[in-house]
Backbone as CSV, one residue per row, in Angstrom:
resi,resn,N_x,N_y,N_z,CA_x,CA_y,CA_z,C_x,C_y,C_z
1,UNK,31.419,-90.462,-15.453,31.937,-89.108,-15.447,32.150,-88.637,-16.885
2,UNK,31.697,-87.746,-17.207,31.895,-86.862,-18.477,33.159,-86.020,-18.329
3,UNK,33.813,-86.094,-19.499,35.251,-85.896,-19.601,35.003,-84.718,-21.060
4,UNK,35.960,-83.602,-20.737,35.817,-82.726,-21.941,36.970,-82.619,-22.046
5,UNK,37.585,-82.977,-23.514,39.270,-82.451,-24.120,39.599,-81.240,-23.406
6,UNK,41.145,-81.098,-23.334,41.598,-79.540,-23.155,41.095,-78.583,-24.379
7,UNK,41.265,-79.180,-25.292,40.967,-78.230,-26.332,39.645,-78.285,-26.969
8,UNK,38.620,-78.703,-26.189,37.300,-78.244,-26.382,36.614,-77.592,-24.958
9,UNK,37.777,-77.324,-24.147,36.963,-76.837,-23.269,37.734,-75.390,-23.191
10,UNK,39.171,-75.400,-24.200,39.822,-73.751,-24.368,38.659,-73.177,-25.703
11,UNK,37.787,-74.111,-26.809,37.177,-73.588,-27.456,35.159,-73.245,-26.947
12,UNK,35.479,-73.999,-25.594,34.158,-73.378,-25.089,34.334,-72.158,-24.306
13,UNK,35.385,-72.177,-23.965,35.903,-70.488,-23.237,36.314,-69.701,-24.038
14,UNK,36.451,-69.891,-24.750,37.321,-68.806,-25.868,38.607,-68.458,-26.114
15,UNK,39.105,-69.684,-25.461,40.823,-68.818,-24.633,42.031,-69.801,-25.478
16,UNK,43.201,-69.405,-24.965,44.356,-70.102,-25.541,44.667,-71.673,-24.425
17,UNK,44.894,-72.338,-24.737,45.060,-73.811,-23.737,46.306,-73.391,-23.356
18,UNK,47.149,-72.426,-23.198,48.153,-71.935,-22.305,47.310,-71.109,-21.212
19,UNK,46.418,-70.379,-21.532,45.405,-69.623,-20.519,44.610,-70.738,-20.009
20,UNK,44.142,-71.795,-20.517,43.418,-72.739,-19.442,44.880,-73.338,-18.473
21,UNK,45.734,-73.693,-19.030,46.399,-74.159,-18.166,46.702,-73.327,-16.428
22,UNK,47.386,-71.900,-17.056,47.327,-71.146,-16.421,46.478,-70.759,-15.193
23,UNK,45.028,-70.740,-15.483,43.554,-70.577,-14.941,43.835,-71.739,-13.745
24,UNK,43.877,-73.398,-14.565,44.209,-74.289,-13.907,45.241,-74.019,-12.648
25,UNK,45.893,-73.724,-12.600,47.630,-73.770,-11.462,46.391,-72.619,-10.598
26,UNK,45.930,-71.611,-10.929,45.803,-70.395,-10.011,44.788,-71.039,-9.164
27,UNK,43.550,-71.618,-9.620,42.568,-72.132,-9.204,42.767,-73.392,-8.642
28,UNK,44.043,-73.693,-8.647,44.415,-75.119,-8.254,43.132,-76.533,-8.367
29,UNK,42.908,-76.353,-9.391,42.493,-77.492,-10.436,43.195,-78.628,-10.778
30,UNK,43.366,-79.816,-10.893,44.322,-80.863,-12.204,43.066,-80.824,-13.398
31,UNK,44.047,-81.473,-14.119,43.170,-81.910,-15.229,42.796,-83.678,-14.737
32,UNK,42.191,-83.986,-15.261,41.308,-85.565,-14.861,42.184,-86.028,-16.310
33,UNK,41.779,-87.446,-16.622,42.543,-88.432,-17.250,41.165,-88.642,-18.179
34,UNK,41.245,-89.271,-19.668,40.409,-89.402,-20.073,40.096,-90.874,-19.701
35,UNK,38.636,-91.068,-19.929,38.230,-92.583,-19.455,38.958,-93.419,-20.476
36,UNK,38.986,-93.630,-21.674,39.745,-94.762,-22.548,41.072,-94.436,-22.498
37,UNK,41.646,-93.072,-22.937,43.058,-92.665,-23.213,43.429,-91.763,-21.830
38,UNK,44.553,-92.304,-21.136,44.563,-91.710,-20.040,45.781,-90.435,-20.608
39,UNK,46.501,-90.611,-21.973,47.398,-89.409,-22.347,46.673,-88.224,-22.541
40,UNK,44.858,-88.374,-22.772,44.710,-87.002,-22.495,44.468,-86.560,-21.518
41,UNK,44.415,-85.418,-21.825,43.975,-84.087,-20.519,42.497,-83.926,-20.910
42,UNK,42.140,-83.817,-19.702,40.498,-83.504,-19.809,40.009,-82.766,-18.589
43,UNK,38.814,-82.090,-18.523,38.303,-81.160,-17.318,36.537,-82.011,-17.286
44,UNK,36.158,-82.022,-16.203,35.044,-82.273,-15.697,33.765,-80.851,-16.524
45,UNK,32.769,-81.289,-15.995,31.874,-80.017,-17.221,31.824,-78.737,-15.406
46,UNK,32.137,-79.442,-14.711,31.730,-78.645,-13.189,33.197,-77.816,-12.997
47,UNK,34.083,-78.585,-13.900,35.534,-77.529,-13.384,35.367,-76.753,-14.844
48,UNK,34.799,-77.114,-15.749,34.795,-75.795,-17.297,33.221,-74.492,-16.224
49,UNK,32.777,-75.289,-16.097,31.681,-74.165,-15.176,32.511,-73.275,-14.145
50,UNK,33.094,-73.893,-13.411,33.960,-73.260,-11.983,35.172,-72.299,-12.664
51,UNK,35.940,-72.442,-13.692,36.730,-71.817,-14.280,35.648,-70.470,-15.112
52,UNK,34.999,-70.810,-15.794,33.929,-69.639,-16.807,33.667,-68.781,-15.711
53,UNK,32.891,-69.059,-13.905,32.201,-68.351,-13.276,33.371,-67.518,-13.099
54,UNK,35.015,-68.002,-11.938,35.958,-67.103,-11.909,36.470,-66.186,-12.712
55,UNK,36.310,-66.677,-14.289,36.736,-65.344,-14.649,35.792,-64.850,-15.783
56,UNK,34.676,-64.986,-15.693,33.201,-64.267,-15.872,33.169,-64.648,-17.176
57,UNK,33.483,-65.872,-17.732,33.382,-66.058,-18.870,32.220,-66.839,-19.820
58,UNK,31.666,-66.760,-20.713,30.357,-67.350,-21.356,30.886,-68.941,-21.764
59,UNK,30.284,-69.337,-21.731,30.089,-71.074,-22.597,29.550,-71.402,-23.331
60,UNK,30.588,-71.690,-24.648,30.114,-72.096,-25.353,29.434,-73.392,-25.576
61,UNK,28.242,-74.087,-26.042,27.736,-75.218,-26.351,29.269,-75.574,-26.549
62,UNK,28.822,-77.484,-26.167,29.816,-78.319,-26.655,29.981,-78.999,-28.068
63,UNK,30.642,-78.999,-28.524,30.385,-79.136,-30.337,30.416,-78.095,-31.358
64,UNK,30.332,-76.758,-30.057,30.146,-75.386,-31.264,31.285,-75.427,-31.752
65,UNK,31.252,-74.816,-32.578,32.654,-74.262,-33.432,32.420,-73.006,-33.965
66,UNK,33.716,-71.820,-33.748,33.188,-70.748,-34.243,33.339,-70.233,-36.256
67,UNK,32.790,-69.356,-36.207,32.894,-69.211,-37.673,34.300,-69.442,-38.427
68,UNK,34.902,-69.548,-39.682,36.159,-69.430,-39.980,36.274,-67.978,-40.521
69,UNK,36.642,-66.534,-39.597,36.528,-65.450,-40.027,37.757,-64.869,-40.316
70,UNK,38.796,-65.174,-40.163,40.166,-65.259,-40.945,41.298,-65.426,-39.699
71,UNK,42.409,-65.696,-39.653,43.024,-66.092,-38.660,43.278,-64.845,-37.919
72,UNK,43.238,-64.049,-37.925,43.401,-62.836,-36.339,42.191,-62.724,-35.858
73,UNK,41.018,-62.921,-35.945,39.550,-63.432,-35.202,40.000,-64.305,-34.430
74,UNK,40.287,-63.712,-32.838,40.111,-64.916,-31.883,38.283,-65.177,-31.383
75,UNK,38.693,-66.056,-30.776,37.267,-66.836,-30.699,36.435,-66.195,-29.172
76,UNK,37.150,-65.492,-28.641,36.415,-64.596,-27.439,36.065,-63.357,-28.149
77,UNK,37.122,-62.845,-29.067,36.408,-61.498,-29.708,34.509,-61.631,-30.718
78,UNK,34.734,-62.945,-31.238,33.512,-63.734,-32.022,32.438,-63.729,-31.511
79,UNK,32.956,-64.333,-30.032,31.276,-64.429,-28.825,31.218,-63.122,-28.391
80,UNK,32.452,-62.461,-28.144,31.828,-61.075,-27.747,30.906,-60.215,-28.493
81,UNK,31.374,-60.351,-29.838,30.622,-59.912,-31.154,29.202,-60.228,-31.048
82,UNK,28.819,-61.455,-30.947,27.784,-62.217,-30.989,27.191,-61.956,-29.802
83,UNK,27.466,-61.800,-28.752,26.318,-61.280,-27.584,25.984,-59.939,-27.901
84,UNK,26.995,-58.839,-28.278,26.259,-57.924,-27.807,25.262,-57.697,-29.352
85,UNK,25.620,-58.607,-30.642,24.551,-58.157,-31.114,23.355,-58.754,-31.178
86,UNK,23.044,-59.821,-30.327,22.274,-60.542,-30.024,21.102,-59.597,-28.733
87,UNK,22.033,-59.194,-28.385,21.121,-58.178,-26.807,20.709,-56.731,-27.675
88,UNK,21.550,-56.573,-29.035,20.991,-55.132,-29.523,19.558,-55.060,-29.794
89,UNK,19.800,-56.560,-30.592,18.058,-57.095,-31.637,17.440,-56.958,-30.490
90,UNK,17.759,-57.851,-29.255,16.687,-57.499,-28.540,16.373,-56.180,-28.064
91,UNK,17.027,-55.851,-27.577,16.773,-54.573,-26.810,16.646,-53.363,-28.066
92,UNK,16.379,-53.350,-29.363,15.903,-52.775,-29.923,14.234,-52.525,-30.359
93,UNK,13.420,-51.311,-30.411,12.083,-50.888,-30.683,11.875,-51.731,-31.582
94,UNK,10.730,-51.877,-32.124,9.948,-52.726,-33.083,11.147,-53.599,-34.165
């Protein structure tokens, strides 16, 4: 079983690990135990999927990290940034 930190799976959502927790209780989720260290908290890659679909959220690769763009850049405003100018290029003429 593949095990993802709490706090790489609040930086693949974009969110605060008080909002994953949160997400967690509503969706009635636990967190899983890590395989060596059972003090962490960890989510399955099928409950970071099942949480993103409920509340329509993108995923980030695992390992990403977002830019260091100064500390009031949260990291959902970053990807939001980044899709839509990613869909402009495309969806722009020549």
């Amino acid at each position: 079983m593949t095990a993802i930190s709490q706090m790489e799976c609040c930086t693949m959502l974009g969110i605060d690990p008080k909002t994953l927790r949160n997400w967690l209780r509503h969706a009635h989720l636990p967190f899983v135990a890590h395989p060596t260290d059972a003090r962490l908290k960890c989510l399955t890659p099928e409950q970071v999927q099942q949480l993103a679909t409920l509340h329509a959220r993108p995923i980030a690769p695992r390992g990403f990290r977002f830019p260091a763009t100064g500390a009031r850049s949260h990291p959902a405003c970053i990807d939001a940034v980044a899709l839509v100018l990613s869909s402009a290029k495309r969806d722009s003429p020549g």
